[in-house]
N, C-alpha and C positions, 0 to 999 in steps of 0.2 A: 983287455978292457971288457966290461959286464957290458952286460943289455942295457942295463939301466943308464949307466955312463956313456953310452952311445947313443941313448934317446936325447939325456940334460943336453951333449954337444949339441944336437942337430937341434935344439931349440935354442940353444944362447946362438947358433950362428944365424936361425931365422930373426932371430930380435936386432942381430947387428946388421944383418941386412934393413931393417926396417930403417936404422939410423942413418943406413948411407942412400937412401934413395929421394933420387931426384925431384922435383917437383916440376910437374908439368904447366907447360905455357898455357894459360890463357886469356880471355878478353881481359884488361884489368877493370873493367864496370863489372863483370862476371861475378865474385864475389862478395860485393854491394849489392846486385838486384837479388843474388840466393841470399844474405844475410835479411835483406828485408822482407823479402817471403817467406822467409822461416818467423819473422818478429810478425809478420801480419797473420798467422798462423795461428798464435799462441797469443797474440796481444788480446785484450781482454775488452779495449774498445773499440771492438768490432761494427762497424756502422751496418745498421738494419735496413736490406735492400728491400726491394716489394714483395719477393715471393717467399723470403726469411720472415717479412710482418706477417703477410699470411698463415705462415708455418708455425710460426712462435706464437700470436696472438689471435690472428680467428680461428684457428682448429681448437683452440680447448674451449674460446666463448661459444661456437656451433656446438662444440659437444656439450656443454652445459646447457644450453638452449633446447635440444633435441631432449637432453632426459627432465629435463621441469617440463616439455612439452608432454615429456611419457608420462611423468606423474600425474600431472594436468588430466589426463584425458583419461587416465585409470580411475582416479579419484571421482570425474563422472561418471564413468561406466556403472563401480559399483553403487554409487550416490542412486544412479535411477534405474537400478538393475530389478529391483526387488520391486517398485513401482508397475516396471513396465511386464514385469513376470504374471502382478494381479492384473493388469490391463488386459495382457493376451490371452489369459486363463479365463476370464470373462467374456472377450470376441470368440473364442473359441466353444463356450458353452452355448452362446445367441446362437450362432451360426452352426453348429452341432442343433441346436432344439428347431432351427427356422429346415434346416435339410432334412430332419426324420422322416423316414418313408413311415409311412402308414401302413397294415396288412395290404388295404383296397387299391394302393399305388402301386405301376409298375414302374421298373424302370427302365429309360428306354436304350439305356447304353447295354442293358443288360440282355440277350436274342438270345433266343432257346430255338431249338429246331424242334416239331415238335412231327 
């Protein structure tokens, strides 16, 4: 007998083992509450508990909310970006011309040891 011919046996005698084995005792409700947990599994109408609503339907409307929030507030940034650029560039000039030392001023944060 080849190798080969001694592997086919030892698998036709595992298949014929599979046809004579026993079936084991269990609860008889046993595979009614697994057939129904396997159908509640895969059944399609699945009832939406509170934290499944949450999941399923406020997380995309928050996320939707959050980015029209982001657009929102971009869209005024640059809207009054340019406005408040000539605003500060103006307080900046007042207030630059209003602190000019003069030659005749000193200053007094300014100590020389002399």
């Amino acid at each position: 007998m080849t190798r080969k011919e001694k592997i086919e046996q030892e698998v036709q005698k595992t298949f014929e083992s599979f046809d004579q084995v026993e079936r084991l005792k269990s609860n008889p409700f046993f595979y009614a509450r697994l057939k129904t947990r396997i159908d509640d599994l895969y059944s399609k109408k699945k009832k939406i508990r509170g934290w499944e609503f949450a999941r399923r339907v406020l997380k995309p409307a928050l996320l939707l909310l959050i980015i029209a929030l982001n657009i929102f507030s971009a869209t005024l940034f640059f809207k009054y970006r340019t406005q408040d650029y000539t605003n500060r560039e103006q307080l900046l000039d007042f207030w630059g011309q209003e602190l000019i030392l003069n030659s005749n001023q000193c200053n007094p944060n300014f100590l020389m040891n002399e």
